[in-house]
N, CA, C and O atoms as CSV, one atom per row, in Angstrom:
chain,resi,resn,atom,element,x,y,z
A,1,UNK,N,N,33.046,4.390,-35.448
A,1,UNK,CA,C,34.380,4.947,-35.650
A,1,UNK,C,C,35.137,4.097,-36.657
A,1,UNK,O,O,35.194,2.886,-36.445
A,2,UNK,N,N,35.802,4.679,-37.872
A,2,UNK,CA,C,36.377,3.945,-38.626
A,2,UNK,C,C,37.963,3.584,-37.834
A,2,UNK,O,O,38.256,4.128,-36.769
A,3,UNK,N,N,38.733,2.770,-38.410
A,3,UNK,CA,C,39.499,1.948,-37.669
A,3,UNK,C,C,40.504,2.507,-37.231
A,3,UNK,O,O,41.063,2.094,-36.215
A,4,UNK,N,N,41.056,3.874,-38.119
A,4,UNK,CA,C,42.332,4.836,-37.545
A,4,UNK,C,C,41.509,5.529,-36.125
A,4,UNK,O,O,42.200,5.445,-35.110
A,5,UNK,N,N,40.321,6.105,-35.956
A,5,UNK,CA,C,40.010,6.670,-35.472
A,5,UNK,C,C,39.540,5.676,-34.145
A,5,UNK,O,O,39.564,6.217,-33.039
A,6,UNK,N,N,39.170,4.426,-34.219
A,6,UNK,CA,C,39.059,3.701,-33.010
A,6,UNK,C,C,41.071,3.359,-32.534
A,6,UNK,O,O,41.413,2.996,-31.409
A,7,UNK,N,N,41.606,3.489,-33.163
A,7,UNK,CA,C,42.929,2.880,-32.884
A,7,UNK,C,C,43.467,4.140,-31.907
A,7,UNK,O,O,44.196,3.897,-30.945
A,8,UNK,N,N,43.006,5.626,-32.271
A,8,UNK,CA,C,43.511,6.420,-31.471
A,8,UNK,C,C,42.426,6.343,-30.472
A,8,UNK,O,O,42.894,6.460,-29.339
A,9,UNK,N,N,41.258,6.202,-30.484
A,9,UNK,CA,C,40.466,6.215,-28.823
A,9,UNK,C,C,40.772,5.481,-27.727
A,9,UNK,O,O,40.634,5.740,-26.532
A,10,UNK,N,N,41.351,4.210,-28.479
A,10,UNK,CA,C,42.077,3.170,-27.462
A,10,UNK,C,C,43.495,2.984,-26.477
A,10,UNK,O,O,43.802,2.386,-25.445
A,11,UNK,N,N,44.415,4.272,-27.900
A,11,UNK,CA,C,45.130,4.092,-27.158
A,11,UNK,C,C,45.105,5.660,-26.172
A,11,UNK,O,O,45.904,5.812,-25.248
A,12,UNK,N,N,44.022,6.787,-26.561
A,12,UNK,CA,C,43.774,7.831,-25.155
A,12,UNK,C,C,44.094,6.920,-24.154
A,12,UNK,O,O,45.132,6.762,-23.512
A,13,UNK,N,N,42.573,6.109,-24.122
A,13,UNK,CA,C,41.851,5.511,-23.641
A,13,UNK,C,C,42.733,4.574,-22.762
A,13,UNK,O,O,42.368,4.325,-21.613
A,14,UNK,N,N,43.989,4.000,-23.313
A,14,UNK,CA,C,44.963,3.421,-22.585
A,14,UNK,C,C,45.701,4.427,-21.352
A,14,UNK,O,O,45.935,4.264,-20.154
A,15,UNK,N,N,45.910,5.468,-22.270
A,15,UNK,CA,C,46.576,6.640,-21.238
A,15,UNK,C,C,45.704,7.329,-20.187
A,15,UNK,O,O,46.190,7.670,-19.109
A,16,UNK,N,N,44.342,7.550,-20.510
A,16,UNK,CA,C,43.862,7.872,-19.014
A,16,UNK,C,C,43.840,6.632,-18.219
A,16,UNK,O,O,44.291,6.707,-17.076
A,17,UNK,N,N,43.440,5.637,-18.592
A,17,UNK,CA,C,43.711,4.366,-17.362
A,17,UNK,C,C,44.982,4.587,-17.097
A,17,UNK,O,O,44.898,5.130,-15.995
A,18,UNK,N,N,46.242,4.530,-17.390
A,18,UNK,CA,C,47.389,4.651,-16.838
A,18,UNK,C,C,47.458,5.907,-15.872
A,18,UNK,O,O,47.855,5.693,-14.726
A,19,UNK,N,N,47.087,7.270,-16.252
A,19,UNK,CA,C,46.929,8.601,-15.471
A,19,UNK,C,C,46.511,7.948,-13.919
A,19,UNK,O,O,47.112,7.791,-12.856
A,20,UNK,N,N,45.068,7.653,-14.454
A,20,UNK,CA,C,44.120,6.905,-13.009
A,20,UNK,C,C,44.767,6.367,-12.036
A,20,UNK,O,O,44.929,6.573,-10.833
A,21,UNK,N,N,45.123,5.585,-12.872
A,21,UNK,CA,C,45.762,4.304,-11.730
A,21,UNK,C,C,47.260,4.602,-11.160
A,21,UNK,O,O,47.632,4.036,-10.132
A,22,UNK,N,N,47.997,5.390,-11.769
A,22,UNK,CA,C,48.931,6.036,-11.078
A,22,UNK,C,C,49.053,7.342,-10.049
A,22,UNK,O,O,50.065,7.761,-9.487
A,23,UNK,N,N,47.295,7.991,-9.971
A,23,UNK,CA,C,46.918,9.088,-9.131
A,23,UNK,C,C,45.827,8.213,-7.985
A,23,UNK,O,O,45.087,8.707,-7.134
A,24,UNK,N,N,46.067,6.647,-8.355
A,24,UNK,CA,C,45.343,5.710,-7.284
A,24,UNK,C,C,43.963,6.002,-6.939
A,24,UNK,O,O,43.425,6.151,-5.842
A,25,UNK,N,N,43.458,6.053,-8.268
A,25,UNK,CA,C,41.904,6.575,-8.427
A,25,UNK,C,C,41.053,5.570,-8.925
A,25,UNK,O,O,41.542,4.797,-9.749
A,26,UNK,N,N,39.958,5.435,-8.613
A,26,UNK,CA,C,38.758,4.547,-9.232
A,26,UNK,C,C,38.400,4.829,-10.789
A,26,UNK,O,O,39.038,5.350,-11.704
A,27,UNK,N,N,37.972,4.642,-10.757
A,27,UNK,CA,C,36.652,5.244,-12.358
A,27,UNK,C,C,35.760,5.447,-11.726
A,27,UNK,O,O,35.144,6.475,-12.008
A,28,UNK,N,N,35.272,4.647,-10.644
A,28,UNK,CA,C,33.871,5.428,-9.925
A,28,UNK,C,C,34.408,7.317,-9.464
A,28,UNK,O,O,33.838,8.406,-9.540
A,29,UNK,N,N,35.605,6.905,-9.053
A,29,UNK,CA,C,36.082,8.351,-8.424
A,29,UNK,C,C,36.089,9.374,-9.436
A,29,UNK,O,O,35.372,10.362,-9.591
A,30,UNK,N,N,37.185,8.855,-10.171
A,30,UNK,CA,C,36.872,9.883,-11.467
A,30,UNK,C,C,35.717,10.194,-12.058
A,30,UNK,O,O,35.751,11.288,-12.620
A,31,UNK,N,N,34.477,9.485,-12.145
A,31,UNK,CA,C,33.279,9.736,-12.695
A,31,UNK,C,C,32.731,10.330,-11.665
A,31,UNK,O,O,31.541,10.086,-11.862
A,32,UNK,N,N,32.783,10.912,-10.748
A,32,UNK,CA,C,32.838,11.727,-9.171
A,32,UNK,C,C,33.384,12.674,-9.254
A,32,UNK,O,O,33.114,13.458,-8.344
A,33,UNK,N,N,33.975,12.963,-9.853
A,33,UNK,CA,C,35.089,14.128,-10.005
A,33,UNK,C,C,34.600,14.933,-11.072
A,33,UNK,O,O,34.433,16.108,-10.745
A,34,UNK,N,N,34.326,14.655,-12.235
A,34,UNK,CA,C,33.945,14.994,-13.760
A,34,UNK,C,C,32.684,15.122,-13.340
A,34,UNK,O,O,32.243,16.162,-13.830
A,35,UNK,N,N,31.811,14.545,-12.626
A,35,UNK,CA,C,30.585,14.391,-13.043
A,35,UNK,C,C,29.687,13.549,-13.770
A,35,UNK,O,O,28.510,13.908,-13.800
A,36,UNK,N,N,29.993,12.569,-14.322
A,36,UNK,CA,C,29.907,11.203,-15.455
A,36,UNK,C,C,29.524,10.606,-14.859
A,36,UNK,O,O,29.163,10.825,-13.702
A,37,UNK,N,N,29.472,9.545,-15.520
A,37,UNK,CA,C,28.690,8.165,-15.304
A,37,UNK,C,C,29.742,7.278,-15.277
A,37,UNK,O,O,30.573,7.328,-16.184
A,38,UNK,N,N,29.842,6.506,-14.423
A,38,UNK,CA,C,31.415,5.219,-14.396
A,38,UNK,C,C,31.684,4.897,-15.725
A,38,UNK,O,O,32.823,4.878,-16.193
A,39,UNK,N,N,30.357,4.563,-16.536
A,39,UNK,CA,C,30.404,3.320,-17.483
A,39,UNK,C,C,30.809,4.345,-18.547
A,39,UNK,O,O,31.146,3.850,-19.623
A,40,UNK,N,N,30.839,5.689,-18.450
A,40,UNK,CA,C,31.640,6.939,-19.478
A,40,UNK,C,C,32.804,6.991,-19.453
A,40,UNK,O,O,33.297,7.477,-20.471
A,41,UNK,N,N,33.832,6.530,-18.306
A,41,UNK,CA,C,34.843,6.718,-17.978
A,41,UNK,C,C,34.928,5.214,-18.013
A,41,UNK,O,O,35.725,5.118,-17.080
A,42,UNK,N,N,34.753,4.198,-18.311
A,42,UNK,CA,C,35.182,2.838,-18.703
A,42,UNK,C,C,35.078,2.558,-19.786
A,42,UNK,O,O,35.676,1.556,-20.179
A,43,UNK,N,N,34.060,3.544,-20.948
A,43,UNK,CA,C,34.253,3.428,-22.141
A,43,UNK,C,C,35.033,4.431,-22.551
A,43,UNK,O,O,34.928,4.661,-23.756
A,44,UNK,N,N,35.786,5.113,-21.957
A,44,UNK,CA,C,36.821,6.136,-22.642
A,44,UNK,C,C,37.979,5.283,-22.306
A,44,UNK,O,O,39.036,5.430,-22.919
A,45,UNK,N,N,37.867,4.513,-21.489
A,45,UNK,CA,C,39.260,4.019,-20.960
A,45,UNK,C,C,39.364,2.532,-21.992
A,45,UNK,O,O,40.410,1.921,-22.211
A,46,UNK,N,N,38.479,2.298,-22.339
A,46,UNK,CA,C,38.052,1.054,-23.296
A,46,UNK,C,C,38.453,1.570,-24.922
A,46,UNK,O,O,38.634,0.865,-25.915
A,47,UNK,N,N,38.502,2.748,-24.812
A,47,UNK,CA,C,38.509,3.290,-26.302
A,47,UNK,C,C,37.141,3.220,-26.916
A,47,UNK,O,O,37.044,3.510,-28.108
A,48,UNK,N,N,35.713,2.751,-26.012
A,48,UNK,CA,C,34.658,2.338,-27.117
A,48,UNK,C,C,34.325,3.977,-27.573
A,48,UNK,O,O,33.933,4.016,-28.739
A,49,UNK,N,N,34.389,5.267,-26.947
A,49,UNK,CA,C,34.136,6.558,-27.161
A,49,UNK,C,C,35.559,7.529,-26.720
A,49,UNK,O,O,36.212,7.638,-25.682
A,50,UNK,N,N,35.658,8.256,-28.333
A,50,UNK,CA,C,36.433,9.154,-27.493
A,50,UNK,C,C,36.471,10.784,-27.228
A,50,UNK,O,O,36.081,11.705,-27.945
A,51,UNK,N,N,37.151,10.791,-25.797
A,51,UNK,CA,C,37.004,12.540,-25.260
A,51,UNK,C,C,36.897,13.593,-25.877
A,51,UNK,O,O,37.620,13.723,-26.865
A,52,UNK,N,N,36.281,14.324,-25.634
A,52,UNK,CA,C,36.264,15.866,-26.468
A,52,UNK,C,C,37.307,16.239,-25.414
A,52,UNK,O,O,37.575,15.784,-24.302
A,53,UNK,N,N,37.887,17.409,-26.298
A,53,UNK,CA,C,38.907,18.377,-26.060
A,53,UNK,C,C,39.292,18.715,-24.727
A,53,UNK,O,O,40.362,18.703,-24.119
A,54,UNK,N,N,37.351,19.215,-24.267
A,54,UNK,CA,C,37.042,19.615,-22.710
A,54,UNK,C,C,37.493,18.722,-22.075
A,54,UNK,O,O,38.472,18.786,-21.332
A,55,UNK,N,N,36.603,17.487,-22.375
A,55,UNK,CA,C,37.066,16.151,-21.065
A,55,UNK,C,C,38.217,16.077,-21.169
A,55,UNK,O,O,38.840,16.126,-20.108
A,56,UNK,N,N,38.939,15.944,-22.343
A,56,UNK,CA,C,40.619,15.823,-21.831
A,56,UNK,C,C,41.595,16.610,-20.787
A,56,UNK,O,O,42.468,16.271,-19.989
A,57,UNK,N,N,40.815,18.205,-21.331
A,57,UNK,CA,C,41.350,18.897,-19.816
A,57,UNK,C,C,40.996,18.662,-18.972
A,57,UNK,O,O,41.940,18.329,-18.257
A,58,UNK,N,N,39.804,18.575,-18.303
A,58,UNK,CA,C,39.279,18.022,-17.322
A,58,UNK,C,C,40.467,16.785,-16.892
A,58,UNK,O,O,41.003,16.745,-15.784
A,59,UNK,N,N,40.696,15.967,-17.829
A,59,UNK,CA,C,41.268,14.744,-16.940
A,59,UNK,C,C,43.068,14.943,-16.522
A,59,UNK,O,O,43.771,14.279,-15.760
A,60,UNK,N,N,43.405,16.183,-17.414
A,60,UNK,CA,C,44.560,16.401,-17.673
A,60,UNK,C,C,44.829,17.489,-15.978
A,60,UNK,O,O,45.815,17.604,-15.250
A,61,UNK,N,N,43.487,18.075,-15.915
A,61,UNK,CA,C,43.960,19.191,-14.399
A,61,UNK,C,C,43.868,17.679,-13.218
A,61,UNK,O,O,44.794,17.298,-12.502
A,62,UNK,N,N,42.300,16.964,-13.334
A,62,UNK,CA,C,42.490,15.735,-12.206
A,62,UNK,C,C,43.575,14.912,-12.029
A,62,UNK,O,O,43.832,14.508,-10.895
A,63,UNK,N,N,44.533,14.467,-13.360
A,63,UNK,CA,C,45.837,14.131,-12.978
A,63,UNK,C,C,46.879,14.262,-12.658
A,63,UNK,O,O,47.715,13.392,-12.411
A,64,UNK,N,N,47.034,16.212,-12.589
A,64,UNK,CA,C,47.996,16.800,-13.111
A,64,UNK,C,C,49.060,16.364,-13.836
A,64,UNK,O,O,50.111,15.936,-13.359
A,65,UNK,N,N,48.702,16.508,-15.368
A,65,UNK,CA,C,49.245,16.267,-16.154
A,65,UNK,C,C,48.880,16.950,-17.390
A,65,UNK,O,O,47.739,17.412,-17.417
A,66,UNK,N,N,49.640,17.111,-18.448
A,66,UNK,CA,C,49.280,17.932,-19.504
A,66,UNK,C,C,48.187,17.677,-20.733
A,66,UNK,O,O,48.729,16.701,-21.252
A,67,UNK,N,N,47.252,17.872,-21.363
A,67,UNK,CA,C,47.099,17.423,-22.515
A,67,UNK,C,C,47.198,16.963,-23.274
A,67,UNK,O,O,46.263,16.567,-23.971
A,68,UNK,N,N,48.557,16.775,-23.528
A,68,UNK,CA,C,49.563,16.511,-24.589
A,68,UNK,C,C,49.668,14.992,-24.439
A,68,UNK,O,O,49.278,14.087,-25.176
A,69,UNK,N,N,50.426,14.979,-23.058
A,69,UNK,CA,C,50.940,13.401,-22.154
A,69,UNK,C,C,49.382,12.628,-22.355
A,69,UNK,O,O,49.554,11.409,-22.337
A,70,UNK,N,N,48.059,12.960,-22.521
A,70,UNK,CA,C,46.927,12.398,-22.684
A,70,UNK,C,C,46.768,11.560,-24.299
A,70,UNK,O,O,46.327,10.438,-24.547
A,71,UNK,N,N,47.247,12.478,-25.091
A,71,UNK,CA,C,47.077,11.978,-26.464
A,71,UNK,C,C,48.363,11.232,-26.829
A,71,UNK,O,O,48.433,10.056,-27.188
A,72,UNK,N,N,49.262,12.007,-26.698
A,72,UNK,CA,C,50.207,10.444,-26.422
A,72,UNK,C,C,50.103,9.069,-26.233
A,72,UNK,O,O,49.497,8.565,-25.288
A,73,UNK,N,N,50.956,8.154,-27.526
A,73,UNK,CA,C,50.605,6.916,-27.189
A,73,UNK,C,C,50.924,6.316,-25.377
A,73,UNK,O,O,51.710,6.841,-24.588
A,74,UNK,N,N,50.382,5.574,-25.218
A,74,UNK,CA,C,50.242,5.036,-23.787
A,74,UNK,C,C,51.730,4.278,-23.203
A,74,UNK,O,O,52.269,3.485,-23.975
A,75,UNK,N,N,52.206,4.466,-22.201
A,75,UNK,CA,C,53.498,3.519,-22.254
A,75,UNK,C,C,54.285,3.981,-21.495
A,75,UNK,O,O,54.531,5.028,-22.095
A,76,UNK,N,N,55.054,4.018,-20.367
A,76,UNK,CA,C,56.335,4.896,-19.379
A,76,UNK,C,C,56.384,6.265,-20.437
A,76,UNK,O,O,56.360,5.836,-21.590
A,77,UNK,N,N,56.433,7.482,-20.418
A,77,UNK,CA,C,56.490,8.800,-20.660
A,77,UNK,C,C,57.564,9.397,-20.121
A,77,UNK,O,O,58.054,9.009,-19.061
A,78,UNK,N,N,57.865,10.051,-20.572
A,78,UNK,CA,C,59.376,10.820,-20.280
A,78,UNK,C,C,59.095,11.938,-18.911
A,78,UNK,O,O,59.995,12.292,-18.150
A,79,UNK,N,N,58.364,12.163,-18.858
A,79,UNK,CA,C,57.659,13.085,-17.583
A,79,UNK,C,C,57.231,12.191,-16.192
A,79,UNK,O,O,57.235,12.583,-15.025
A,80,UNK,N,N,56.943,11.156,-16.610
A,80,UNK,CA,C,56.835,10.220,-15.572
A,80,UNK,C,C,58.512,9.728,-15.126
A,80,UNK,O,O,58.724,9.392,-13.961
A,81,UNK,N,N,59.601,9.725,-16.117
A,81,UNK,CA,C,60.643,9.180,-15.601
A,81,UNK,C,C,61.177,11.013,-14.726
A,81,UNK,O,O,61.677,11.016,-13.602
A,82,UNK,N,N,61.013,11.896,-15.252
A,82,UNK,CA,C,61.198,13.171,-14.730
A,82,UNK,C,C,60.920,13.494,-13.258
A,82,UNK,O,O,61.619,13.951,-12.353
A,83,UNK,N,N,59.672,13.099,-13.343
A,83,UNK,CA,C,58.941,13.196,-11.653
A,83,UNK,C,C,59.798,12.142,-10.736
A,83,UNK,O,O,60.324,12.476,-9.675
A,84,UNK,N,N,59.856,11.014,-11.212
A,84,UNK,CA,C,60.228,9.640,-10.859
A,84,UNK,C,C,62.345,10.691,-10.140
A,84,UNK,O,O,63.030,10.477,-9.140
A,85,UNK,N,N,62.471,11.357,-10.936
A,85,UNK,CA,C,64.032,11.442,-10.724
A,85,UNK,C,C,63.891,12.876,-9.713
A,85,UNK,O,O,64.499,13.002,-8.650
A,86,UNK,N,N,63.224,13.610,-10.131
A,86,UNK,CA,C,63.108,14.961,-9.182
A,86,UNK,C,C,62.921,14.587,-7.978
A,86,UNK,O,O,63.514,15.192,-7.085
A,87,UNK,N,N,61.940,13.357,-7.625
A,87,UNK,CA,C,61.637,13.165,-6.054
A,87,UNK,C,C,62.625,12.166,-5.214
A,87,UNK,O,O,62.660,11.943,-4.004
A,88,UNK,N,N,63.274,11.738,-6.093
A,88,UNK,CA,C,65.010,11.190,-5.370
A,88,UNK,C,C,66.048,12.403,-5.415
A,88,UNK,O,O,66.932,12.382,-4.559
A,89,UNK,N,N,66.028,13.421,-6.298
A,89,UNK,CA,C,67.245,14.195,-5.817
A,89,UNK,C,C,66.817,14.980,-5.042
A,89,UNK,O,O,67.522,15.971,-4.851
A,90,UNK,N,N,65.661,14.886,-4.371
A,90,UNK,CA,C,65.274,16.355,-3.198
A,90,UNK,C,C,66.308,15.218,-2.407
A,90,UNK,O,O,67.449,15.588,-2.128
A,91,UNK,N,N,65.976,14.180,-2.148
A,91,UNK,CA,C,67.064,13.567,-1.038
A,91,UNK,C,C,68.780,13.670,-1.106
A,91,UNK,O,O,69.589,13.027,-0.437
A,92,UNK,N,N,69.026,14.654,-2.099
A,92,UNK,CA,C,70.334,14.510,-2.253
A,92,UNK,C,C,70.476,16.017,-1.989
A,92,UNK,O,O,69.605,16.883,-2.075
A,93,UNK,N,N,71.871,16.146,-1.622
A,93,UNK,CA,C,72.710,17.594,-1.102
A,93,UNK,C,C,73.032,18.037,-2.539
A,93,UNK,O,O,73.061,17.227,-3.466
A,94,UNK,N,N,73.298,19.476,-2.708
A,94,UNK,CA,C,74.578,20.358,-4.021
A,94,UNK,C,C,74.828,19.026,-4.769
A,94,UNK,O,O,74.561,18.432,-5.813
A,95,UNK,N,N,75.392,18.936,-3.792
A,95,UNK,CA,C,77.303,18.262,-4.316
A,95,UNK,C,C,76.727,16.911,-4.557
A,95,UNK,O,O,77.328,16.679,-5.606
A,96,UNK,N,N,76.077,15.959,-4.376
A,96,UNK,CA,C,75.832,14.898,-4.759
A,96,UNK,C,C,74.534,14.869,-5.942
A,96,UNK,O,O,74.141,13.971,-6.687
A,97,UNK,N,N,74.206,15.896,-5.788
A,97,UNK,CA,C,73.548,15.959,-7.406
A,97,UNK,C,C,74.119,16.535,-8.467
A,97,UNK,O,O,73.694,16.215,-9.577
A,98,UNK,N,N,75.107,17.419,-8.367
A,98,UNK,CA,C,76.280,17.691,-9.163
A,98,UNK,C,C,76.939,16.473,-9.585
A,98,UNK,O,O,77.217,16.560,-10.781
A,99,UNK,N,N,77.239,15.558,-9.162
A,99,UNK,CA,C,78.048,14.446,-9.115
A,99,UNK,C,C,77.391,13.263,-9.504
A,99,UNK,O,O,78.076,12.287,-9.809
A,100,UNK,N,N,76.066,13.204,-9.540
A,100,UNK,CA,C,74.610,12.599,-10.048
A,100,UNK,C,C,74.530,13.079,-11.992
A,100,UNK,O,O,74.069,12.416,-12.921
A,101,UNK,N,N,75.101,14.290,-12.002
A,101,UNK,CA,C,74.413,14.602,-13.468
A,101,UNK,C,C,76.226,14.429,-14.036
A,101,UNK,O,O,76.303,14.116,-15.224
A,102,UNK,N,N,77.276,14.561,-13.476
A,102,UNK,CA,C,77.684,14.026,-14.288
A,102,UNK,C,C,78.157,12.411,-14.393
A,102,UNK,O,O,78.502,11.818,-15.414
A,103,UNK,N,N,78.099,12.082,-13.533
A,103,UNK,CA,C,77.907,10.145,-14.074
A,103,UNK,C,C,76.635,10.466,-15.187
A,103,UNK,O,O,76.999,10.368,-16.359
A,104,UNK,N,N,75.466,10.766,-15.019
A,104,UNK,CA,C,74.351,10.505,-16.037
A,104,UNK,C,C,75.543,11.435,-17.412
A,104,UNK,O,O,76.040,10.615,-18.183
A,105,UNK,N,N,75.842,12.509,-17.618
A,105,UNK,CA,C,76.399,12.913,-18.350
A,105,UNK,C,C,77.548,11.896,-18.880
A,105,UNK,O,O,77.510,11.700,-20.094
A,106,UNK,N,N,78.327,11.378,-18.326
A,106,UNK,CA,C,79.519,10.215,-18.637
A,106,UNK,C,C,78.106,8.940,-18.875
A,106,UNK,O,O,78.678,8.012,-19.447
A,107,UNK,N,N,77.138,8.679,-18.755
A,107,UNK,CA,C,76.988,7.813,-19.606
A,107,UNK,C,C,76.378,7.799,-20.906
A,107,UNK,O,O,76.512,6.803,-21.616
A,108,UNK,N,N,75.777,8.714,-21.262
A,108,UNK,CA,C,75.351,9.300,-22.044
A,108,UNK,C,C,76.591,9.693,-23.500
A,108,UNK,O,O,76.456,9.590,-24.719
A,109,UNK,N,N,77.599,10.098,-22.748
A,109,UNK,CA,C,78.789,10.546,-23.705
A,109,UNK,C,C,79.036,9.087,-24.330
A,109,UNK,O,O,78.964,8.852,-25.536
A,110,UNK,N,N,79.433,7.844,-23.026
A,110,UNK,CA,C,79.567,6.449,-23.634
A,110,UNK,C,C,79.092,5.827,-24.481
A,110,UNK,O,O,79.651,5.155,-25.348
A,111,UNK,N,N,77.623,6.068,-24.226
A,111,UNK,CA,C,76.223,5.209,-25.226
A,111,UNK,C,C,76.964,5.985,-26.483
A,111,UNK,O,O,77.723,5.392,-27.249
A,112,UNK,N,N,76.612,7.521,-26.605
A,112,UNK,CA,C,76.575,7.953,-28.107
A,112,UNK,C,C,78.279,7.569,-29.133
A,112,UNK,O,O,78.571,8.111,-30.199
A,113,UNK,N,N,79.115,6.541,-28.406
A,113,UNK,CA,C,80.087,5.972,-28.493
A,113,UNK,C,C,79.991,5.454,-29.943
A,113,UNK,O,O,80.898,4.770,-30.416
């Protein structure tokens, strides 16, 4: 692989390890899941090979997560802070998530200050 093309396998390769390990999965598991060989799913996660199209869906339905969020550089994701906020406001009533978006709204107005 020339060097643009290893630079993007690595950083997949960063993002399915992050997927994994945030769906509290092995690589043995995942290579259980897919069908693979561990050491396929430690060199994708290594960047030494990277996924065809298929395997990406494949890893994109086992994480539930999109395609997209796969090729993406690796790093906190905006969908991860999404999930992260949806499963604290089920704990909240109407009225205190009304009252939730606009403080986030008043700070937002501040920053763009």
């Amino acid at each position: 692989m020339q060097s643009s093309d290893n630079d993007i396998a690595q950083s997949i390769g960063r993002t399915i390890a992050h997927y994994r390990q945030q769906a509290g999965m092995t690589q043995a598991q995942v290579a259980e899941e897919l069908g693979i060989s561990n050491d396929a799913v430690s060199r994708m996660e290594r960047g030494g090979i990277l996924p065809s199209v298929i395997r990406l869906m494949q890893f994109s339905e086992l994480f539930a997560c999109s395609t997209a969020e796969l090729i993406t550089p690796s790093g906190y994701h905006l969908d991860d802070y999404s999930r992260r906020i949806a499963q604290l406001l089920v704990e909240l009533d109407k009225e205190e998530r009304e009252q939730l978006l606009q403080i986030v709204e008043k700070m937002v107005a501040w920053k763009r200050r």
